[in-house]
C-alpha positions in Angstrom: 4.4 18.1 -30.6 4.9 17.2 -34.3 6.8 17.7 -37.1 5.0 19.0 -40.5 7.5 18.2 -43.3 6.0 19.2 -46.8 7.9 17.2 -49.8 4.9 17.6 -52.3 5.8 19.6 -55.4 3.7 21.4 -57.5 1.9 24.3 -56.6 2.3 23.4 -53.1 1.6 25.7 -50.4 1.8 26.6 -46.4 -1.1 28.4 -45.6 -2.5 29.7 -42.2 -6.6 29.1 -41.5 -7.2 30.4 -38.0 -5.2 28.6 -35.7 -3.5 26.0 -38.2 -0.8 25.2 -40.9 -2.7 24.2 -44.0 -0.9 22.6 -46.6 -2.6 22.8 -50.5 -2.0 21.6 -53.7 -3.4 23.6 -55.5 -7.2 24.4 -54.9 -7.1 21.2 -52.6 -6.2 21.0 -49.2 -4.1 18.1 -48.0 -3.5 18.4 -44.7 -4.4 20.6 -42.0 -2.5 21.0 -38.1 -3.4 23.1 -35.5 -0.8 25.0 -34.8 -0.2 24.2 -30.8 0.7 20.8 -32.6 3.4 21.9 -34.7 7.0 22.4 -33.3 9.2 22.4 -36.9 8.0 23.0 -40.0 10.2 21.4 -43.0 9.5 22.5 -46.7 11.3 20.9 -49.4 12.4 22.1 -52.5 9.5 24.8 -54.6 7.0 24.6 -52.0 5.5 28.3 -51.0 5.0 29.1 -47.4 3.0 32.4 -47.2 2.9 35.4 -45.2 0.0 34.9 -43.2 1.5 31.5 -42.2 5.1 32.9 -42.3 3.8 35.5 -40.0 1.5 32.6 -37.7 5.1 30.4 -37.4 7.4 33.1 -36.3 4.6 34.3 -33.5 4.4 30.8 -32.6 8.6 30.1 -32.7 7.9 27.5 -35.0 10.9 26.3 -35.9 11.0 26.4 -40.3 13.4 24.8 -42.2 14.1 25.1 -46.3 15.5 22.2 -47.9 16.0 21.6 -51.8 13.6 18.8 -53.1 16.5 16.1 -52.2 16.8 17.5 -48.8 19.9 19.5 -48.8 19.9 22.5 -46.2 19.3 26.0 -47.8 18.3 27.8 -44.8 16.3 28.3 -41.9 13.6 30.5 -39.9 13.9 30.5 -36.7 
């Protein structure tokens, strides 16, 4: 199991592609994990997690955590 932490800002999303987290920037994707890989999900600062993935991570109990962009706690989905 691995951790996903997004710090990349601007227009930065989470997405969900079948059974994955995708994270793009943009029209470009960076990175893609299936989701069986994932066990906690950081995003940092103005990064957008959407509802198809929001919906993928909570089914999943994935573990989401919101930091500001210098990595103070703001809140967390659990």
């Amino acid at each position: 199991m691995a951790l996903l932490a997004v710090q990349e800002q601007g227009y930065t999303s989470v997405t969900a592609k079948g059974g994955a987290l995708v994270v793009r920037r943009g029209a470009k994707e960076i990175i893609s994990r299936p989701v069986h890989e994932v066990h906690e999900l950081q995003l940092y600062g103005a990064v957008e997690l959407t509802a198809a993935a929001r919906w993928l991570v909570l089914d999943r109990r994935i573990d989401t955590i919101f930091l500001t962009r210098y990595g103070q706690y703001r809140g967390r989905l659990v």
